[in-house]
Biopython code that builds the backbone (N, CA, C, O; Angstrom):
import numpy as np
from Bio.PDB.StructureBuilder import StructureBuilder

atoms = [
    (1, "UNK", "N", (111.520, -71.125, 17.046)),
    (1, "UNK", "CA", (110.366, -71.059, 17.894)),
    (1, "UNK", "C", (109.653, -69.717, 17.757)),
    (1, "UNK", "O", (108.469, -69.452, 17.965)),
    (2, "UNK", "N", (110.611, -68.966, 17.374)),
    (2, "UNK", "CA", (109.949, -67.317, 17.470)),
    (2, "UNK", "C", (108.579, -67.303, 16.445)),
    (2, "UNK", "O", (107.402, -67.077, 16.725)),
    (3, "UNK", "N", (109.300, -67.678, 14.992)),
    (3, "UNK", "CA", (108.583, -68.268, 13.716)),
    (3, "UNK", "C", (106.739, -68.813, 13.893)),
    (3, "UNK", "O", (105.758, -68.407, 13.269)),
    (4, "UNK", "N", (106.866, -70.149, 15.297)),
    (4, "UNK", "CA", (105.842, -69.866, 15.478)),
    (4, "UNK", "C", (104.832, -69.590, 16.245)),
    (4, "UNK", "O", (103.676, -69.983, 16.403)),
    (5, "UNK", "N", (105.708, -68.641, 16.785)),
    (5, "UNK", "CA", (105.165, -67.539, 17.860)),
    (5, "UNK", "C", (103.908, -66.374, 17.047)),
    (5, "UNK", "O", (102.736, -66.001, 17.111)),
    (6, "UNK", "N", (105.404, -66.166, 16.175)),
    (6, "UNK", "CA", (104.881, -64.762, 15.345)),
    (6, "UNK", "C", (103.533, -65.547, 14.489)),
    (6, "UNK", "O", (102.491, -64.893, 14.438)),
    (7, "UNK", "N", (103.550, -66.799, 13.888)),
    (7, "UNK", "CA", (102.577, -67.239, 12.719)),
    (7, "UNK", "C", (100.795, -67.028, 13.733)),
    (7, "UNK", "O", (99.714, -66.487, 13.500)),
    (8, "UNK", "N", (101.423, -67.842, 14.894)),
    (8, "UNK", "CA", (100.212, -67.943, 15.911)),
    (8, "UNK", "C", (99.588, -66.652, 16.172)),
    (8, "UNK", "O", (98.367, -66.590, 16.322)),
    (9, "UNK", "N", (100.478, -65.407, 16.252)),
    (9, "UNK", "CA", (99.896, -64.146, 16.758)),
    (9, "UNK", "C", (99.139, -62.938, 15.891)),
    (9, "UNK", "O", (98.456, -61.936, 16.102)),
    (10, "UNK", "N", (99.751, -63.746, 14.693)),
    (10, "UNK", "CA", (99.181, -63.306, 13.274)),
    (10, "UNK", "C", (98.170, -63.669, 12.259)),
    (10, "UNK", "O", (97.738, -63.059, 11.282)),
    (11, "UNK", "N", (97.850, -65.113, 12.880)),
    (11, "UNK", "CA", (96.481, -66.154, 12.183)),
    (11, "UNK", "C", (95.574, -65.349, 12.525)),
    (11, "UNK", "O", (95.851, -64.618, 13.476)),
    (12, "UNK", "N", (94.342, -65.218, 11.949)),
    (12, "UNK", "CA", (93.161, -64.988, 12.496)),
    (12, "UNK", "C", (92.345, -65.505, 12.938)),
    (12, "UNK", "O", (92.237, -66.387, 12.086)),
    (13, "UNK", "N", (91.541, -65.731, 13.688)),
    (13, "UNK", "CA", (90.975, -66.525, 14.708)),
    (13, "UNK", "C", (89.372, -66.988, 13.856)),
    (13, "UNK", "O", (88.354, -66.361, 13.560)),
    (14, "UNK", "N", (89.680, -67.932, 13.746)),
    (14, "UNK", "CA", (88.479, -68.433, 12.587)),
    (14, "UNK", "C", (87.055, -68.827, 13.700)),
    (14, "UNK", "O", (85.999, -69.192, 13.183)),
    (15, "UNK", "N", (87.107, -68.775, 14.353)),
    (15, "UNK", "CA", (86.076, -68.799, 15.311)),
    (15, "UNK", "C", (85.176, -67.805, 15.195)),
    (15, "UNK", "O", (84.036, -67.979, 14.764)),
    (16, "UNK", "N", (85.794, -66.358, 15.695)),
    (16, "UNK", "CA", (85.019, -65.298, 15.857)),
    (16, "UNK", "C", (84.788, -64.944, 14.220)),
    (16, "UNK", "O", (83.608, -64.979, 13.870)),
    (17, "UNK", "N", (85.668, -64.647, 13.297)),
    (17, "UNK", "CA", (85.562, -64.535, 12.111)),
    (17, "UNK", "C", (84.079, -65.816, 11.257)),
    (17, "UNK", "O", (83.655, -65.606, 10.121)),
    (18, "UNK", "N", (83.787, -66.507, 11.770)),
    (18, "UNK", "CA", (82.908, -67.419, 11.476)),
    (18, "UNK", "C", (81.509, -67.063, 12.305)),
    (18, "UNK", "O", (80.489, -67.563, 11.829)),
    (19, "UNK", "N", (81.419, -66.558, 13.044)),
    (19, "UNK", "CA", (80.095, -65.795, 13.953)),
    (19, "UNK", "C", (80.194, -64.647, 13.131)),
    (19, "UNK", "O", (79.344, -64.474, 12.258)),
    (20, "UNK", "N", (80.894, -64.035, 13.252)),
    (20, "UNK", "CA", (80.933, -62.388, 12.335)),
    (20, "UNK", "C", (80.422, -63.090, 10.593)),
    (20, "UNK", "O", (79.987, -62.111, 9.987)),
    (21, "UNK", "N", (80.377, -63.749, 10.107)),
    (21, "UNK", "CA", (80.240, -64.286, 8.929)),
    (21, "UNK", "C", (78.818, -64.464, 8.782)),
    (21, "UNK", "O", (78.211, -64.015, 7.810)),
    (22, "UNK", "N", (78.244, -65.133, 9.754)),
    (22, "UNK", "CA", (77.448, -65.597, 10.359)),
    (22, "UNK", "C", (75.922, -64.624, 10.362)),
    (22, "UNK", "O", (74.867, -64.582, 9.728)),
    (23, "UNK", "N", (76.554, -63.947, 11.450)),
    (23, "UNK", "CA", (75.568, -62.838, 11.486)),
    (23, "UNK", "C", (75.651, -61.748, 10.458)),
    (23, "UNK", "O", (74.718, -60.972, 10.666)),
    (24, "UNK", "N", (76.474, -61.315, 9.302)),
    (24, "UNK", "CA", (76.347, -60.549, 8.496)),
    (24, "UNK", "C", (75.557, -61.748, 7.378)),
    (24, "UNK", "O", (75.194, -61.254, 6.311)),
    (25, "UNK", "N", (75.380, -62.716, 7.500)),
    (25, "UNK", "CA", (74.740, -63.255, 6.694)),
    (25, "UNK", "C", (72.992, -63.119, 6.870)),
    (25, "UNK", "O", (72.124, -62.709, 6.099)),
    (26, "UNK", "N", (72.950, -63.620, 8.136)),
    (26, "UNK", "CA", (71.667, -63.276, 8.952)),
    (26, "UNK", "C", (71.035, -61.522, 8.726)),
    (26, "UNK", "O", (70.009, -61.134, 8.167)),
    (27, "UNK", "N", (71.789, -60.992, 9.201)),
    (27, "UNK", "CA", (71.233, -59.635, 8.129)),
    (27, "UNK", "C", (71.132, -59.471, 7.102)),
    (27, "UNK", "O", (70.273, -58.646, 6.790)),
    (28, "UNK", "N", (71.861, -60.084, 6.068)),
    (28, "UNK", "CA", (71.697, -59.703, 5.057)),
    (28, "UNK", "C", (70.185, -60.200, 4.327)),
    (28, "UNK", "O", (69.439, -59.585, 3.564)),
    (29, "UNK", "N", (70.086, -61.608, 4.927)),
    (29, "UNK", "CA", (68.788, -62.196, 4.747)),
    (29, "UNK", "C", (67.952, -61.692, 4.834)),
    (29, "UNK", "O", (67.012, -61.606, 4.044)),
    (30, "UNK", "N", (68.156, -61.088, 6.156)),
    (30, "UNK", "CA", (66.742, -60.404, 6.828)),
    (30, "UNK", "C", (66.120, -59.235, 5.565)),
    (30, "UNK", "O", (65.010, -58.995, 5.091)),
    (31, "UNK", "N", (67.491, -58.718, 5.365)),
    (31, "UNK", "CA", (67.143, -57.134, 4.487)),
    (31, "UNK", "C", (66.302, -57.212, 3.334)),
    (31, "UNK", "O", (65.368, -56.547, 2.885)),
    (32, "UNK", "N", (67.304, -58.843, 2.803)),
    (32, "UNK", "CA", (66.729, -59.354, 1.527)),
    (32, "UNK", "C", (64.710, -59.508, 1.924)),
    (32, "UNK", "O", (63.639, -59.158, 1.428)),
    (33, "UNK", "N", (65.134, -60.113, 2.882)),
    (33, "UNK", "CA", (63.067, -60.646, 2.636)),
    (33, "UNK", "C", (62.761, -59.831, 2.940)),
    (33, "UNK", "O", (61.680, -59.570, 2.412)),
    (34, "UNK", "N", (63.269, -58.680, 3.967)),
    (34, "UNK", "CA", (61.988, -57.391, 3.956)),
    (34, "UNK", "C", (61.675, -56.399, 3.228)),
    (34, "UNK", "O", (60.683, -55.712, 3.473)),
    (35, "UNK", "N", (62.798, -56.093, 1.824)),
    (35, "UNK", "CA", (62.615, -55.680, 0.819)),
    (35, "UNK", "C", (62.026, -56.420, -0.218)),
    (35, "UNK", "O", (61.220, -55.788, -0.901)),
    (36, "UNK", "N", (62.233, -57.687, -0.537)),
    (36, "UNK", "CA", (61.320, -58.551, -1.508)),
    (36, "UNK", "C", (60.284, -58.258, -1.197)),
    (36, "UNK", "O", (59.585, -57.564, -1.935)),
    (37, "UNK", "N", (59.813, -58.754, 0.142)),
    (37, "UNK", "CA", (58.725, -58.819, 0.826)),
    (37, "UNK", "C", (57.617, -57.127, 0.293)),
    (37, "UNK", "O", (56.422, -57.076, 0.003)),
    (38, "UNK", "N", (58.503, -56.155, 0.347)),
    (38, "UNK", "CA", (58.011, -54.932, -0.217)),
    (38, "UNK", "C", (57.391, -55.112, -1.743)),
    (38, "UNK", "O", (56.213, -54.948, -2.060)),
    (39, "UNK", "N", (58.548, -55.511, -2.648)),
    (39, "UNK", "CA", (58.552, -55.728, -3.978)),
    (39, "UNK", "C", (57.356, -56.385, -4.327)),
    (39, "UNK", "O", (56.634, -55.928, -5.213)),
    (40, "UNK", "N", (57.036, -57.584, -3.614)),
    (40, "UNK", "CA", (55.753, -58.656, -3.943)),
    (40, "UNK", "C", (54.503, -57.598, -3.772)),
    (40, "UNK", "O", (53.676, -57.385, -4.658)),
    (41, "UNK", "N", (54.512, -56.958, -2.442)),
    (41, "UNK", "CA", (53.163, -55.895, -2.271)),
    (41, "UNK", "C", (53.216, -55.504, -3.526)),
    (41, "UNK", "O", (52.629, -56.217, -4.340)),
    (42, "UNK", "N", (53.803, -54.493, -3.933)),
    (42, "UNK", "CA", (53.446, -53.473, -5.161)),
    (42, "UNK", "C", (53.246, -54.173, -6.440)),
    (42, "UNK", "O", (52.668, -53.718, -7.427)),
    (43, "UNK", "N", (53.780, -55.310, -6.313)),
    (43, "UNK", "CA", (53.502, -56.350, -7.626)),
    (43, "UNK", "C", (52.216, -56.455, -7.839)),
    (43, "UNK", "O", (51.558, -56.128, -8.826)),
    (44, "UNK", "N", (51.830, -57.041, -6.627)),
    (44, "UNK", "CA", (50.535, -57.635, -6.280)),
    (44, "UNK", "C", (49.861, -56.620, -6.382)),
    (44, "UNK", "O", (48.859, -57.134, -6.879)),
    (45, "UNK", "N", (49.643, -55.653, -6.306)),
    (45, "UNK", "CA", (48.987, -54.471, -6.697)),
    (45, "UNK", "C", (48.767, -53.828, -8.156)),
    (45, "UNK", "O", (47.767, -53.237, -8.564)),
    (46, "UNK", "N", (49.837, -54.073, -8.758)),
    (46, "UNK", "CA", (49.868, -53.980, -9.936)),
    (46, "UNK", "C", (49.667, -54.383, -10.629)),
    (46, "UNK", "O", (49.509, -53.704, -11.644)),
    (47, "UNK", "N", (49.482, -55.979, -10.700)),
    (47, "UNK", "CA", (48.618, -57.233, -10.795)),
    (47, "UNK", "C", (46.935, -56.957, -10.836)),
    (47, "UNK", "O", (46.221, -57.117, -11.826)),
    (48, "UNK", "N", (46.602, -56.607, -9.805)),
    (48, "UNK", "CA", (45.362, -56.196, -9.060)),
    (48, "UNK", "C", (44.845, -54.846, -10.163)),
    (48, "UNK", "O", (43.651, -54.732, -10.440)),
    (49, "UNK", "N", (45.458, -54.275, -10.496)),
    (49, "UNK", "CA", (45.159, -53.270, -11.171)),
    (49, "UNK", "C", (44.635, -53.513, -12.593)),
    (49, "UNK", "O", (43.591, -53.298, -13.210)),
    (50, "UNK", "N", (46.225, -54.238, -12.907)),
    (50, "UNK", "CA", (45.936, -54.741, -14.322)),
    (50, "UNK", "C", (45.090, -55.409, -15.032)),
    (50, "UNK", "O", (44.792, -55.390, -16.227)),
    (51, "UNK", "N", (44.383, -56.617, -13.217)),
    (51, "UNK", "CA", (43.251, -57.473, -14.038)),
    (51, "UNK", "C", (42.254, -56.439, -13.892)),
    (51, "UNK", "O", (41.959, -56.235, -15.069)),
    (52, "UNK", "N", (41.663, -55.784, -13.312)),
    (52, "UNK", "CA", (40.546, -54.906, -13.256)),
    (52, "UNK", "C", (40.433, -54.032, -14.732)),
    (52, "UNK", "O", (39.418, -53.922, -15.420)),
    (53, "UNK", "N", (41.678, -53.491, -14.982)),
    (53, "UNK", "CA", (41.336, -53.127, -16.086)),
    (53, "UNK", "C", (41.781, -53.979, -17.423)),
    (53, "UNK", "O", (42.056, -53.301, -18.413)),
    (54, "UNK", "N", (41.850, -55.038, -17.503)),
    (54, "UNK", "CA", (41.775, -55.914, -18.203)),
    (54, "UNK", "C", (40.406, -56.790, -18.444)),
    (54, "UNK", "O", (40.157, -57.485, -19.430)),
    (55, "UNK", "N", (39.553, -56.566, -17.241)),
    (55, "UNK", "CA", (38.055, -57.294, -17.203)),
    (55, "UNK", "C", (37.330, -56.321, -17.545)),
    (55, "UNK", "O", (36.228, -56.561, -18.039)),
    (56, "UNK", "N", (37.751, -55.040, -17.374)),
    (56, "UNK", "CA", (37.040, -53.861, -17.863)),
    (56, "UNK", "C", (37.293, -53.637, -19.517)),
    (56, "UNK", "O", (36.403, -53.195, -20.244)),
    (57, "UNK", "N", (38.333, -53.923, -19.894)),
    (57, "UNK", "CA", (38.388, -54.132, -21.348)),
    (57, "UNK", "C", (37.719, -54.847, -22.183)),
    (57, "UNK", "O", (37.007, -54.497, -23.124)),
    (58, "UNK", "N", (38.061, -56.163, -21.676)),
    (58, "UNK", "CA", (36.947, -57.585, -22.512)),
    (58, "UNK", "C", (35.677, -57.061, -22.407)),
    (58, "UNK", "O", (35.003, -56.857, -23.417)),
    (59, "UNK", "N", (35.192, -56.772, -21.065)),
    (59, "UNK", "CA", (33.825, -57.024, -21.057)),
    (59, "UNK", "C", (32.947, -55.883, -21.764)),
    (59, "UNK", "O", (31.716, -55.911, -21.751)),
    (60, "UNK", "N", (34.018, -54.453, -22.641)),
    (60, "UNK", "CA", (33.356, -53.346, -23.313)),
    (60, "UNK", "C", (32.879, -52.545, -22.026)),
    (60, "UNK", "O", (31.754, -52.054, -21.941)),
    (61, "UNK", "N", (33.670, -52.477, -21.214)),
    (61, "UNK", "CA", (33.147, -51.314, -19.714)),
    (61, "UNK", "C", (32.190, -51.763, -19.393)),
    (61, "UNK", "O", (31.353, -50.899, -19.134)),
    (62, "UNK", "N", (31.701, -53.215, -19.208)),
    (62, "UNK", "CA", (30.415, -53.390, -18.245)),
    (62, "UNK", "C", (30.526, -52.842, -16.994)),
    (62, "UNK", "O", (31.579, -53.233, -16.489)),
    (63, "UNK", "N", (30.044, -52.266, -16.419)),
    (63, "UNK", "CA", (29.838, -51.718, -14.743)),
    (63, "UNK", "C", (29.500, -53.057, -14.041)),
    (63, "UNK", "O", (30.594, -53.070, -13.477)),
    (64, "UNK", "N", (29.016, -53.999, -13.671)),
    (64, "UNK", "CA", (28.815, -54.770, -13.474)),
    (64, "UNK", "C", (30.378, -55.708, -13.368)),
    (64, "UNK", "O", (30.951, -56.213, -12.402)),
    (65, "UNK", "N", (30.621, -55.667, -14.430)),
    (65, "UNK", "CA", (31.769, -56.773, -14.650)),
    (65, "UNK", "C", (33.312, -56.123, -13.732)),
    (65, "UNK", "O", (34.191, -56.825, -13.232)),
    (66, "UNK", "N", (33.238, -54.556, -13.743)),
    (66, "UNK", "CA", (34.143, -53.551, -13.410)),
    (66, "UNK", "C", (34.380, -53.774, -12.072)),
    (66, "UNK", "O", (35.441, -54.060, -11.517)),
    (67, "UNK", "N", (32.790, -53.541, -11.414)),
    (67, "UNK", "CA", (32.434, -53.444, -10.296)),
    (67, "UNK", "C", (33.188, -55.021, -9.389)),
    (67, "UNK", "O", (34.095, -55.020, -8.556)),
    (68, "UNK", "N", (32.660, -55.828, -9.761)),
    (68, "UNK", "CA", (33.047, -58.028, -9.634)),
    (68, "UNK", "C", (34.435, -57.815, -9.175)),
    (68, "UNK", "O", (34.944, -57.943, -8.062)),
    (69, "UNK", "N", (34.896, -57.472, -10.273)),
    (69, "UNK", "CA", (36.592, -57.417, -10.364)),
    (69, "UNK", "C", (37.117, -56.541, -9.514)),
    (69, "UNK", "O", (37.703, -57.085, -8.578)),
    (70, "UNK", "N", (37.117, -55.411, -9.504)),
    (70, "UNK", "CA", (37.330, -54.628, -8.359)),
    (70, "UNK", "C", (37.258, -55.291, -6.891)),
    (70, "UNK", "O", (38.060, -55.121, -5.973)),
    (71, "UNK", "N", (36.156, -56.049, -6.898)),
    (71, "UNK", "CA", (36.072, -56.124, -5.554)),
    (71, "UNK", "C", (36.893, -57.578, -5.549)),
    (71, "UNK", "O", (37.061, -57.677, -4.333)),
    (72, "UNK", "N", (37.412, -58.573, -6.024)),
    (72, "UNK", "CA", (37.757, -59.637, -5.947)),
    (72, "UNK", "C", (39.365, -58.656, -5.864)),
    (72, "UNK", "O", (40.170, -58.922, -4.972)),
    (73, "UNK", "N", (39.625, -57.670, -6.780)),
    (73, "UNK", "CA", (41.441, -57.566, -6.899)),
    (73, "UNK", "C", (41.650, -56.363, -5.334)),
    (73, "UNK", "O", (42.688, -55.742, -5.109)),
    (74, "UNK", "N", (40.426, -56.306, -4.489)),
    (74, "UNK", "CA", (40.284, -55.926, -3.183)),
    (74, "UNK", "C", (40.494, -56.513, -2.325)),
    (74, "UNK", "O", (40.933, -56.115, -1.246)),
    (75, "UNK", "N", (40.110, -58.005, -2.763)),
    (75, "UNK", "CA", (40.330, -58.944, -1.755)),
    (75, "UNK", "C", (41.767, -59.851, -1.892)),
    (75, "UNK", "O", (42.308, -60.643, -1.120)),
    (76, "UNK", "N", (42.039, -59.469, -2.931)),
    (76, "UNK", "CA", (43.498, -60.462, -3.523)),
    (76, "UNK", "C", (44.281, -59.474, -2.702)),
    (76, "UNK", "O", (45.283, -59.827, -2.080)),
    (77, "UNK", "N", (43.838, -58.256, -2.696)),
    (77, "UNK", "CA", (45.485, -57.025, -2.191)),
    (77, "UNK", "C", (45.129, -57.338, -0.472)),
    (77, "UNK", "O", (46.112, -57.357, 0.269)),
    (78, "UNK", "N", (43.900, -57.554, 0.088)),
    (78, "UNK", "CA", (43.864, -57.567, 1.751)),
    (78, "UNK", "C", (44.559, -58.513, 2.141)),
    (78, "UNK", "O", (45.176, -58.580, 3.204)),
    (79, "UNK", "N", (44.482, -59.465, 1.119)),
    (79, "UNK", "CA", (44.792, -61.267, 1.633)),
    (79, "UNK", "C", (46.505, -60.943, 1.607)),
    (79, "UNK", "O", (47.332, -61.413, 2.389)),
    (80, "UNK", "N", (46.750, -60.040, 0.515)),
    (80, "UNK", "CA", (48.355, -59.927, 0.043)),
    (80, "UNK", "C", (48.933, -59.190, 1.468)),
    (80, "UNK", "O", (50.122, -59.421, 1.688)),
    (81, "UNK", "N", (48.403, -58.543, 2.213)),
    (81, "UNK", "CA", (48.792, -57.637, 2.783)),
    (81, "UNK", "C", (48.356, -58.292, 4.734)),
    (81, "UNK", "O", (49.081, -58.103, 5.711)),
    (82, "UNK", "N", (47.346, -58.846, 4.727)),
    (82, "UNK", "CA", (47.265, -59.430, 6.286)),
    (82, "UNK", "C", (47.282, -60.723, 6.117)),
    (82, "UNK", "O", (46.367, -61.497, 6.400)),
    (83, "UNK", "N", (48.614, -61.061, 5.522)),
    (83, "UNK", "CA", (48.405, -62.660, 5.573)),
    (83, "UNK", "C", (48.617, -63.774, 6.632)),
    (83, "UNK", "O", (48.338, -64.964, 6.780)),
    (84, "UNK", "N", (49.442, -62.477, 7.491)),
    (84, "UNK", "CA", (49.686, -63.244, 8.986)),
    (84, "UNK", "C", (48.004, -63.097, 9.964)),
    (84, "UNK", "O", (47.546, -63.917, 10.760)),
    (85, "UNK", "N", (47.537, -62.058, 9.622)),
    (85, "UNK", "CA", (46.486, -61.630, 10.410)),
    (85, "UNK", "C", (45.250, -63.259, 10.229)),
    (85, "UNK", "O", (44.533, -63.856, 11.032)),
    (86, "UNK", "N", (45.552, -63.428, 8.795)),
    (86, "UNK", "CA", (44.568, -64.350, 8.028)),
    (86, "UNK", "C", (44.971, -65.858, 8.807)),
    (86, "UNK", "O", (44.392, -66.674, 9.524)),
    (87, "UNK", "N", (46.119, -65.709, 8.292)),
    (87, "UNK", "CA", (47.093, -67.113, 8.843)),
    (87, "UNK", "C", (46.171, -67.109, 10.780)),
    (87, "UNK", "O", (45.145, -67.735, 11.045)),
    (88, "UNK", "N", (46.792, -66.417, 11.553)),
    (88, "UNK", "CA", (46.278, -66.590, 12.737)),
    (88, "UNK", "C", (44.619, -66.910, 12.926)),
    (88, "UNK", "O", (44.089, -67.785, 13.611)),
    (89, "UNK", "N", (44.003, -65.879, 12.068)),
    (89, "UNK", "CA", (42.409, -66.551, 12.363)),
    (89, "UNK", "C", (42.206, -67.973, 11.643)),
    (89, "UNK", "O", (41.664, -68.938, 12.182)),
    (90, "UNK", "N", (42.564, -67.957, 10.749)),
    (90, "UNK", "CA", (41.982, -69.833, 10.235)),
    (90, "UNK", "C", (42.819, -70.413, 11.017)),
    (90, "UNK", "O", (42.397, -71.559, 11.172)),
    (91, "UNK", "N", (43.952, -70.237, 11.711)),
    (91, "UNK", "CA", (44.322, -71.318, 13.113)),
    (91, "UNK", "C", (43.738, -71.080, 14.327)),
    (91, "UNK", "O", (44.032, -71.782, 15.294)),
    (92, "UNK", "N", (43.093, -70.345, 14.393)),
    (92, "UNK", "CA", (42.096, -70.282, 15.634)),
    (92, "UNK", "C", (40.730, -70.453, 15.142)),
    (92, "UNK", "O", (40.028, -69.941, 16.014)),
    (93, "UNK", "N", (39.901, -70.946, 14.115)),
    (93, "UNK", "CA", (38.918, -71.046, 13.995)),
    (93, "UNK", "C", (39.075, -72.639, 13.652)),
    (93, "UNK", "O", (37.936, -73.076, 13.485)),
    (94, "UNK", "N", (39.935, -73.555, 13.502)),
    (94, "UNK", "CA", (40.099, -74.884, 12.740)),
    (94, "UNK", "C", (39.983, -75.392, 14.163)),
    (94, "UNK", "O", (40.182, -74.734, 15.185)),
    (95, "UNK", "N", (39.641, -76.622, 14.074)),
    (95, "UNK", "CA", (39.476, -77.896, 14.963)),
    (95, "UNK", "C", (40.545, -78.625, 14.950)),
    (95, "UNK", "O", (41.134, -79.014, 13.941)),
    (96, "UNK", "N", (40.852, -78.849, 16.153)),
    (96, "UNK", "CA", (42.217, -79.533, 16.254)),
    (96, "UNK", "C", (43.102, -79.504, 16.449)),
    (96, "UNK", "O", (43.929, -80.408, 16.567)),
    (97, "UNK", "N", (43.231, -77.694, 16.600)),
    (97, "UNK", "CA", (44.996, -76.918, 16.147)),
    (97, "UNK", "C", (46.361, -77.576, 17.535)),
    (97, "UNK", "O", (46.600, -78.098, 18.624)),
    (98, "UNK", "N", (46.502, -77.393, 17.154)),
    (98, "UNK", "CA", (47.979, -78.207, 18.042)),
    (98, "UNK", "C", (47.816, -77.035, 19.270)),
    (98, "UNK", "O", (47.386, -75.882, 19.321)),
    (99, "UNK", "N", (48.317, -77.850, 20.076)),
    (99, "UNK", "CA", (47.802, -77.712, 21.684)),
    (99, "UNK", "C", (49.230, -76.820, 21.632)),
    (99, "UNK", "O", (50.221, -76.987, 20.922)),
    (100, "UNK", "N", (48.925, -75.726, 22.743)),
    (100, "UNK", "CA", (50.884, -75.335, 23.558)),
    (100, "UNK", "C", (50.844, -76.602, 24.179)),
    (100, "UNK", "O", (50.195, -77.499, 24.717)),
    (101, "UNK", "N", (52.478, -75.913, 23.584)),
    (101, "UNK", "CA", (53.435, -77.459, 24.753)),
    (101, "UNK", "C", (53.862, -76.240, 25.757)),
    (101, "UNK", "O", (53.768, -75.017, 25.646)),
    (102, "UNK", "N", (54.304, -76.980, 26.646)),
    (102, "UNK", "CA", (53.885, -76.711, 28.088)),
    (102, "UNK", "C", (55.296, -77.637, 28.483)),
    (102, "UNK", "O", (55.329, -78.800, 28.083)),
    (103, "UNK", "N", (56.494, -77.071, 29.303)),
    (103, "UNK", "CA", (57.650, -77.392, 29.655)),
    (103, "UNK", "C", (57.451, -77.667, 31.782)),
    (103, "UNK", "O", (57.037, -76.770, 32.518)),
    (104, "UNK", "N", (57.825, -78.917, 32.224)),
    (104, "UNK", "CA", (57.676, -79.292, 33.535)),
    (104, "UNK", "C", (58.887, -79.412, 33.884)),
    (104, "UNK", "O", (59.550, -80.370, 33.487)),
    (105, "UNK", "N", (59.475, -78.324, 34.809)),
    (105, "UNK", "CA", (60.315, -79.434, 35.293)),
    (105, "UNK", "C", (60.143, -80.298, 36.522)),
    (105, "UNK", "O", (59.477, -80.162, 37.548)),
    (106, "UNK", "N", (61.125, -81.414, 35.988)),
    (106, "UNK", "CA", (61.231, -82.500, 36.822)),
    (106, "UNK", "C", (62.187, -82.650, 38.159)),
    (106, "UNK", "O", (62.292, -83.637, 38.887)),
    (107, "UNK", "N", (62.985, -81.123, 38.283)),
    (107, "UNK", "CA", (63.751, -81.352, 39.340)),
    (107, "UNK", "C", (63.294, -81.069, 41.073)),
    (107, "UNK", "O", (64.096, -81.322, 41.972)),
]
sb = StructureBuilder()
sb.init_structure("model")
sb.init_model(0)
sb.init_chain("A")
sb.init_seg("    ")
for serial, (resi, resn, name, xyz) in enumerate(atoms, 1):
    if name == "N":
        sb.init_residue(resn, " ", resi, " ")
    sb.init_atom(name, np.array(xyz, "f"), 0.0, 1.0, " ", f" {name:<3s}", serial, name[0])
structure = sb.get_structure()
């Protein structure tokens, strides 16, 4: 009986060990997307860069063509960067948007 006294007092408790699992997973996630999340900015920037001076190449330094591009790889980096800001106004400017729900109680 002692045998499994001692086995019981020595298992580890897969419960808490499974929350602890749990939430180091949940962080780890988190860390992951808010560093990707970094990585994509500077991409996207670098991107942004590259076509500008890539439209500035083809086109033999048109100012004109320099100028276009610039301002479009201006708008690719704002969009990259307030996309929640963006996200919220086209759901408040659309027709239709889903109503709050709204909780009653019944007691």
């Amino acid at each position: 009986m002692s045998l499994i006294t001692g086995l019981t007092a020595t298992a580890p408790d897969l419960a808490s060990s499974s929350i602890t699992i749990q939430a180091g997973l949940l962080d780890w996630t988190t860390d992951t997307a808010s560093s990707l999340q970094t990585v994509l900015r500077v991409v996207a920037i670098t991107v942004a860069i590259l076509f500008v001076v890539y439209k500035a190449v083809n086109s033999k330094f048109a100012i004109g063509t320099i100028i276009v591009s610039a301002l479009a790889a201006g708008v690719f980096i704002w969009i990259v960067y307030n996309v929640t800001a963006l996200r919220d106004t086209v759901g408040e400017d659309l027709p239709g948007s889903a109503p709050v729900s709204q909780q009653v109680d019944l007691t």
